[in-house]
C-alpha positions in Angstrom: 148.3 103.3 72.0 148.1 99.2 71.5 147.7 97.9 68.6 143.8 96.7 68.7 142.6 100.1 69.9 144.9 101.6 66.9 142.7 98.9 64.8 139.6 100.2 66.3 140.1 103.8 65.5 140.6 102.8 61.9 137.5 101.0 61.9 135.9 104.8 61.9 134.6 105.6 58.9 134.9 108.7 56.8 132.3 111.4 56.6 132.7 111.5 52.9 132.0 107.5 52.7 129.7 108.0 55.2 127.8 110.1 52.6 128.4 108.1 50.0 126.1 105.6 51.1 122.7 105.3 49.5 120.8 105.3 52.5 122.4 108.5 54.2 122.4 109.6 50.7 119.1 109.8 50.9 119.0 111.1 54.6 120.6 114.5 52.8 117.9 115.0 50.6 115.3 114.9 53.4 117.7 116.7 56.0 120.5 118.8 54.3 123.5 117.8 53.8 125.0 120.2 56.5 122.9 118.8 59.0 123.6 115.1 58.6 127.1 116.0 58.0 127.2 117.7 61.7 125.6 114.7 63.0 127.6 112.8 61.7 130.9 114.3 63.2 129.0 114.0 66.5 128.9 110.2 66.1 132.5 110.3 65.0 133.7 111.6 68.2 131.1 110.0 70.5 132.5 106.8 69.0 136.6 107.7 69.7 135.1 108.8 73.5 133.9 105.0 73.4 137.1 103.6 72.4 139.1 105.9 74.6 137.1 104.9 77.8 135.5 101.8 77.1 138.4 100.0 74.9 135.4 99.3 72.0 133.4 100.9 69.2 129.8 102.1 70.2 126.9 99.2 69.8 125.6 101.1 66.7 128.9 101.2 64.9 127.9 98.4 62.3 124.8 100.4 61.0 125.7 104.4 61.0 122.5 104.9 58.3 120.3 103.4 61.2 121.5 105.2 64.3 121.9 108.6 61.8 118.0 108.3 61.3 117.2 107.6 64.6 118.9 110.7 65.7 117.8 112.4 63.0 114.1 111.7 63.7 114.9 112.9 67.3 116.5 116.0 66.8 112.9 117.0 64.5 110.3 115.9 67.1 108.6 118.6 68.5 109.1 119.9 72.3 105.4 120.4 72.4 103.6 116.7 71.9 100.3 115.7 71.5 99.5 113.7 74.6 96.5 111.5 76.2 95.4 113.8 79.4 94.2 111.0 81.3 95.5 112.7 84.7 91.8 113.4 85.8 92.5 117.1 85.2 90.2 118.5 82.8 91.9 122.3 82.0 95.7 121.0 83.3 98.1 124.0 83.2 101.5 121.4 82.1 98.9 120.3 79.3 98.2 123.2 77.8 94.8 124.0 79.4 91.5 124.1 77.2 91.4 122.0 73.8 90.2 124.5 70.9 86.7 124.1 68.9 87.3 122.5 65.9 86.9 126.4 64.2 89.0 127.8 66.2 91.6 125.8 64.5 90.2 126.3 61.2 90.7 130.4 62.1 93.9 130.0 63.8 95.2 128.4 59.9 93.7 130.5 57.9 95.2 133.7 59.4 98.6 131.7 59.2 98.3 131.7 55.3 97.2 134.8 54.2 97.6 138.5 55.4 94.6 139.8 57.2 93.1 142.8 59.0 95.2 142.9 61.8 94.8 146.3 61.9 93.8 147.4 58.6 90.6 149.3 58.0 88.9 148.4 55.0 86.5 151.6 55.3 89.3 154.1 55.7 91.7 152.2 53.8 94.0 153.0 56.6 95.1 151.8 59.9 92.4 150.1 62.5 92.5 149.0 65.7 93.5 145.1 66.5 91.0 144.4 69.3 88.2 146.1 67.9 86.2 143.5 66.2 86.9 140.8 69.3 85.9 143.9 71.4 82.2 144.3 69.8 81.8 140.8 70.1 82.8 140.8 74.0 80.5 143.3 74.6 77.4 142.1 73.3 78.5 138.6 75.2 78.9 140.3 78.2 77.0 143.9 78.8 80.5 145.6 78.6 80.6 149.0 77.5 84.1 148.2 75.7 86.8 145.4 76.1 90.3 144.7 75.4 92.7 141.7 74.5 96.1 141.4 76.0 98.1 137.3 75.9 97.3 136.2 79.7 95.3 137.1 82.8 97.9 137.8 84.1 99.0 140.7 81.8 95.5 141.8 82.0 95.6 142.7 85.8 98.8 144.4 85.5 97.9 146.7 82.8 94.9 147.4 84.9 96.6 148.2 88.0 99.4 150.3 86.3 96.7 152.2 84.2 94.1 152.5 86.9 95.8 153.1 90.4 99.8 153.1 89.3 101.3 155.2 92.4 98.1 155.2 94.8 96.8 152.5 97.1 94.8 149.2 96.0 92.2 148.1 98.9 91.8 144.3 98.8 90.4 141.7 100.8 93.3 140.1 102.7 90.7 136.9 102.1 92.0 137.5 98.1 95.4 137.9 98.1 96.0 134.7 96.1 98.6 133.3 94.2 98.1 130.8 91.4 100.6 128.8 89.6 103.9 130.1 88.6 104.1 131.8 91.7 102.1 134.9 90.4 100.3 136.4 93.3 98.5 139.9 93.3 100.6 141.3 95.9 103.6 141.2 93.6 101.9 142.2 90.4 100.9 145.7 92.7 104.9 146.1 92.8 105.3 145.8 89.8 102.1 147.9 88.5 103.8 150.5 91.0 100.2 150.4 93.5 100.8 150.3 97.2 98.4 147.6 98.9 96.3 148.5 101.3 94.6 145.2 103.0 91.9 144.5 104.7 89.9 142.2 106.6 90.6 139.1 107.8 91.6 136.1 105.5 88.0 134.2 106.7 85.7 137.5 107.0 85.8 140.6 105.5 83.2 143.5 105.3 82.3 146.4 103.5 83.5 148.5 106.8 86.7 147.6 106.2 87.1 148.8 102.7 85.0 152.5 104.0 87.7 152.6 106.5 90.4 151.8 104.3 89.5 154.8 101.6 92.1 157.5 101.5 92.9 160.9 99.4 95.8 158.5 97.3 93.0 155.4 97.1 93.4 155.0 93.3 91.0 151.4 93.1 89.0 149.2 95.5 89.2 145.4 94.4 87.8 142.2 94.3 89.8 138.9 93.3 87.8 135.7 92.7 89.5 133.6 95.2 89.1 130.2 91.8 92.0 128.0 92.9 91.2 127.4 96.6 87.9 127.7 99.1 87.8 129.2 102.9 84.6 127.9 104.0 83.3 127.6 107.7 83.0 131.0 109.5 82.9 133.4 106.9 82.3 136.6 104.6 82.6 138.4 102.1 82.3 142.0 100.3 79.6 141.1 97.4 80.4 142.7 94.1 77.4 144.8 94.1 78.4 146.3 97.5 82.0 147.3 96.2 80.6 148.9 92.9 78.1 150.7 95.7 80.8 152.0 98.0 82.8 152.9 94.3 80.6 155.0 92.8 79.6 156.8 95.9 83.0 157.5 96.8 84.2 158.2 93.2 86.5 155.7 93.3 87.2 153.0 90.3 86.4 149.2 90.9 87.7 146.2 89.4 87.2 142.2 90.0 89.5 139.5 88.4 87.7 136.2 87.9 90.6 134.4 86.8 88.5 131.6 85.6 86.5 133.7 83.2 83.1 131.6 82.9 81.2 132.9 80.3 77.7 131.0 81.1 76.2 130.1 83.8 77.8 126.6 84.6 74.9 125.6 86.4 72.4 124.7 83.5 75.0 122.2 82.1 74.8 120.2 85.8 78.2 122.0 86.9 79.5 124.1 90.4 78.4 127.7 89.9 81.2 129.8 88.8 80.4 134.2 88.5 80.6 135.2 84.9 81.7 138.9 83.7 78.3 140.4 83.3 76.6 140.0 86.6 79.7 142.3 88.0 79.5 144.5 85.2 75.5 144.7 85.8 76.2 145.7 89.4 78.4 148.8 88.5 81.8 147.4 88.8 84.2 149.5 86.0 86.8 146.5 84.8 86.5 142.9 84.7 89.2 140.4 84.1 89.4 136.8 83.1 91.4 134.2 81.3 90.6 133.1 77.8 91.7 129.6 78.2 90.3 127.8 81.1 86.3 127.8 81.4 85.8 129.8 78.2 87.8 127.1 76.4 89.5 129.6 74.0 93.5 129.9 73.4 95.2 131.7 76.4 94.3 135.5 76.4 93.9 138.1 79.5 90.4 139.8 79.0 89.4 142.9 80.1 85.8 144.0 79.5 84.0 147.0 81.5 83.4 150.8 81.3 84.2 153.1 77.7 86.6 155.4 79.6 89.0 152.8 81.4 89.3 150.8 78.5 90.4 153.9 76.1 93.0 154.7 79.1 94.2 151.1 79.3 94.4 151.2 75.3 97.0 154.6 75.3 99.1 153.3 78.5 102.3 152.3 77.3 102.4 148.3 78.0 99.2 147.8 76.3 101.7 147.1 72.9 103.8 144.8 75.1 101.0 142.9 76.3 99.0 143.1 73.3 97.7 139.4 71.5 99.3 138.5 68.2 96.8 137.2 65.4 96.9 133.7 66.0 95.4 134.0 69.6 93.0 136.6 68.4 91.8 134.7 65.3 91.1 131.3 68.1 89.6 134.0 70.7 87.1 134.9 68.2 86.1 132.0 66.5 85.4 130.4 70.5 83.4 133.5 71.2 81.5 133.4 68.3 80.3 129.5 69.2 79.0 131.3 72.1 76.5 133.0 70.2 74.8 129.4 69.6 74.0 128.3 73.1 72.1 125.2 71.1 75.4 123.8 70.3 77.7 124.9 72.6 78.3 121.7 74.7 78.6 119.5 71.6 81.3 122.0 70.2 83.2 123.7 72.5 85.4 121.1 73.7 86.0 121.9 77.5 82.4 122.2 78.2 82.0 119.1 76.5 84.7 117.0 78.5 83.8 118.5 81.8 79.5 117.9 81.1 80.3 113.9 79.6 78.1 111.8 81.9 79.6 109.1 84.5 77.7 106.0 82.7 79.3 106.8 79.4 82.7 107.1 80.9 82.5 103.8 82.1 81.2 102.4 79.0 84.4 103.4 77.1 86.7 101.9 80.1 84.4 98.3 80.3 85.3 98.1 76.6 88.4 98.8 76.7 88.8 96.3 79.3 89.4 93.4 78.0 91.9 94.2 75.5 94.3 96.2 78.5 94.0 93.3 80.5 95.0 90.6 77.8 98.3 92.8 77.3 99.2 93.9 80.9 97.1 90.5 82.9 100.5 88.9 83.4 102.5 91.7 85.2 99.0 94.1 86.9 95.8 93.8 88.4 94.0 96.0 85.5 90.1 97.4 86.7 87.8 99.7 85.3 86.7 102.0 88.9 85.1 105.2 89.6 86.9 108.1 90.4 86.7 111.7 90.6 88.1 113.9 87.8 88.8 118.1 88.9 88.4 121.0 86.4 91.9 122.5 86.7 93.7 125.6 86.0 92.4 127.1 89.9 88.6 126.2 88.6 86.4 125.5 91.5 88.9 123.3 93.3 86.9 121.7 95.9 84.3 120.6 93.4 84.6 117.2 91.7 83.4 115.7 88.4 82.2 111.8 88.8 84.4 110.0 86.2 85.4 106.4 85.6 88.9 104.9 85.3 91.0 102.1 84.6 93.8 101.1 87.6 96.5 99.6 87.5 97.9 97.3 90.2 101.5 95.8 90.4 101.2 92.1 90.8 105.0 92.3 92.8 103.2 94.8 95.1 106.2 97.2 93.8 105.6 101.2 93.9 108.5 101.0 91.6 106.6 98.6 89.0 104.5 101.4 88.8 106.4 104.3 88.4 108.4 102.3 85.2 105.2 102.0 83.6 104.3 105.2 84.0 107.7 106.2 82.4 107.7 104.4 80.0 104.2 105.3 78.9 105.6 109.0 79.1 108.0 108.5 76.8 105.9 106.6 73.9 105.2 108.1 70.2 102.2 109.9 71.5 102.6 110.0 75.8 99.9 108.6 78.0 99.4 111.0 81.4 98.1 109.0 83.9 98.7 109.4 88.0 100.0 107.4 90.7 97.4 107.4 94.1 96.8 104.8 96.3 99.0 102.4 95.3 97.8 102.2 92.0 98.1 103.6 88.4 95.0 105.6 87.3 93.4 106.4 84.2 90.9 108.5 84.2 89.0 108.7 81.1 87.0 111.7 81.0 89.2 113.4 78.3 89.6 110.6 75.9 87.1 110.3 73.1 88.7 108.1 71.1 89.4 104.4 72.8 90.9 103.1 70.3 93.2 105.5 69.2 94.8 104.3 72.9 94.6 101.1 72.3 96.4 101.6 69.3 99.3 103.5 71.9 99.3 101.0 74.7 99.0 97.6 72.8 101.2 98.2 70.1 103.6 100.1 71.7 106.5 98.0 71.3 
C-alpha cells in the first residue's frame, strides 16, 4: 500500500465522530440510531471500495451529514408514489386503476383507527358475517338475490368455477376465451378450479346450437365471458345472455357471466360506449355474475359476485372463500363507492372515474392553452411545445376500441433526437412526484384528461430543479 492511499484511508472518519456531529446527531433522533449507524458503515466501506479501485475518496466524502440524509430520505420514500397519469389511460393497470371518492378515503381511515364490525353482530352480540352489509347493498344496486366479496375478479371466477362445476365440464364460447393482463386467461383458471373446458363455436360466431350440443351428464356450468379488453367485429355472433339463462334453466344446468369491467350504470346517459351492467343478466335468469370493483365502478380492487341465494351460500362454505376473502380496508372503500351510487344526482361530480372519463373536450383544452405559455417559456429553447387533440382510452380491458376526445400538450425535440425525448421522459419519471406521459409519433404527449389541478404540475415541471 503507498503512502497517499494509506493517507486516504485515514481520512475515513469514525462512526462514533461521525455521530458526534450535530447534524447526524440530529439524523438519530429522527431515524434511530441503529439505522443511521448501519448506514453509515455502508458509506464506510463504499468509500474504501473507492479508494481501492479508483485511488480517491468518494465525491461526497467532505459532507457525510449531507449524503447520510440524502440516503436517508431515500431509503423512506415509498415504493408506491403518487404520480401525474397523464398517459391518456383513464383506469391504467401500472397506476393503480380507479382513483377513490373522496369518502371512500374518509371510510378506508376510519376503519384504520378504530376496531369495527368486521364480523361482529351487534344484535347477537356474537359473531356476523363480513360481507353481509356490502351484500344488502349489492343487491338492492343490482336485483341480486345475494352477493359476495372476495379481493379481485379474478379470485371471484375461480371460486365460482371450483364451487359451481369443480370436476365437471365448463361450456364456453371459444369467441371468450380471453386473457387479460398478467397473463390470466380463463382457460387456466378452469385448471386450476379443477373444470374441464368444453369449447365451442368459432372465435367470430357462436350459437346457441353449439352450447345444446355441447351439454353432457358431467356438464357442471354453461358460460358467458364479456370479451372487455378486445373487439371481433365484422362477420359475427354471439349467444345473448338471455338465451344461455334459457337453455340453463331448461336443461337444469347453472349459468354464470363475468363482466370483468363491472359497469354499474348504464354508461350511455353520461355520453359514453355502452358497457352491460350486472342486473340486465341477472334479470334474464343467469345464476352468478362477476365483475371487478376497481375499473368502471371506480371502487378499490375487489372480485364481485352477485346472483342467486343458493350459489352464493355454497360459494360462502367452499373452502377458498376465507383465502380469497377482502380485508376491511377494501370492504370499508367498496362500500362507501357503492353507497355514492345510491345518489345518481351526484354521481359524476363524485365518483372520480366517471368524472375523468365524462370531462368534456373544450375544457380539456382550456386547462392545456393555459398552461401553455408557462411550458413553453421553460422548455422553448430545447422543444417544439403544443397544446393538440388527442384521444384518451378507458383502460383496464374497458371497451378498447372506443376512444374518449381529449386534449394534450406535445413535445417535440428541436435536435430531431428520439433520444432527447426519451431523457425527458426519464427524467420526468424520476421527479418528487413522477409525470406519466407517452412517446408516439415522434413526439412526447400529455394528455390531460386526468389532471385537475394545472398548477400543481406546473409546480412539478417548472420548478423541478
Amino acid at each position: 500500500m503507498t503512502q497517499e492511499i494509506y493517507g486516504l484511508y485515514r481520512q475515513l472518519p469514525a462512526i462514533d465522530s461521525l455521530l458526534r456531529e450535530p447534524d447526524i446527531f440530529q439524523l438519530t433522533d429522527l431515524h434511530g440510531q441503529v439505522r443511521v449507524v448501519n448506514i453509515l458503515r455502508e458509506m464506510q466501506e463504499q468509500a474504501r471500495f473507492n479508494i481501492r479501485e479508483h485511488q480517491a475518496l468518494p465525491a461526497w466524502s467532505d459532507n457525510w451529514a449531507s449524503e447520510l440524509c440524502q440516503r436517508l430520505a431515500q431509503d423512506q420514500s415509498s415504493a408506491l408514489k403518487p404520480v401525474f397519469n397523464l398517459s391518456g389511460t383513464v383506469l391504467h393497470t401500472n397506476l393503480g386503476r380507479a382513483v377513490l371518492a373522496e369518502s371512500a378515503i374518509e371510510a378506508v381511515t376510519q376503519v384504520m383507527r378504530s376496531p369495527v364490525t368486521l364480523e361482529y353482530s351487534l344484535d347477537g352480540a356474537g359473531r356476523g358475517h363480513r360481507d353481509r352489509a356490502l351484500a344488502d347493498l349489492l343487491c338492492t344496486l343490482t336485483g341480486a338475490e345475494d352477493a359476495c366479496i372476495v379481493n379481485n375478479n379474478a379470485a371471484a371466477v375461480l371460486l365460482v368455477l371450483a364451487t359451481v362445476a369443480q370436476g365437471k365440464q365448463v361450456v364456453v364460447s371459444r369467441g371468450e376465451l380471453v386473457e387479460i393482463g398478467g397473463a390470466f386467461r380463463i382457460p387456466d383458471v378452469m385448471v386450476q378450479a379443477g373444470c374441464r373446458l368444453v369449447e365451442v363455436g368459432t372465435t367470430n360466431r357462436t350459437h346457441l346450437k353449439d352450447y345444446q350440443q355441447a351439454i353432457h351428464p358431467e356438464t357442471g356450468l354453461l358460460m358467458k365471458v364479456h370479451t372487455s379488453n378486445y373487439s371481433i367485429e365484422g362477420f359475427t355472433a354471439e349467444v345473448s345472455g338471455a338465451e344461455l339463462a334459457k337453455l340453463g334453466m331448461t336443461c337444469q344446468i347453472p349459468t354464470a357471466v363475468d363482466l370483468g369491467s363491472g359497469s354499474m350504470i348504464d354508461m350511455t346517459q353520461y355520453g359514453l360506449p355502452a358497457e352491460p351492467i350486472p342486473r340486465d343478466y341477472l334479470n334474464h335468469g343467469i345464476d352468478l355474475v362477476t365483475f371487478s370493483g376497481d375499473k368502471l365502478l371506480g371502487g378499490p380492487q375487489a372480485g364481485i359476485i352477485v346472483g342467486k341465494k343458493p350459489w352464493i351460500e355454497a360459494i360462502q362454505r367452499h373452502p377458498l372463500k376465507r383465502a380469497l376473502r377482502a380485508d376491511k380496508m377494501t370492504l370499508a372503500a367498496l362500500e362507501a363507492t357503492l353507497r355514492l351510487y345510491q345518489h345518481p344526482e351526484q354521481l359524476c361530480q363524485k365518483l372520480p372515474t366517471l368524472r375523468l372519463l365524462t370531462r368534456p373536450q373544450a375544457e380539456i383544452r382550456d386547462m392545456a392553452h393555459q398552461l401553455l405559455p408557462h411550458i413553453q417559456a421553460y422548455y422553448g429553447e430545447t422543444f417544439i411545445v403544443r397544446d393538440e387533440p388527442c384521444y384518451s382510452q378507458i383502460g383496464s380491458g374497458s371497451l378498447p376500441v372506443d376512444r374518449l376526445p381529449s386534449w394534450a400538450l406535445t413535445f417535440t425535440a428541436i435536435d430531431g433526437r428520439g433520444s432527447t425525448l426519451e431523457k425527458l421522459a426519464h427524467q420526468w419519471r424520476n421527479l418528487e412526484k413522477p409525470v406519466i406521459g407517452r412517446l408516439y409519433d415522434g413526439r412526447l404527449w400529455l394528455d390531460l384528461r386526468c389532471l385537475e389541478d394545472g398548477n400543481a404540475l406546473l409546480q412539478t415541471l417548472l420548478l423541478q430543479e
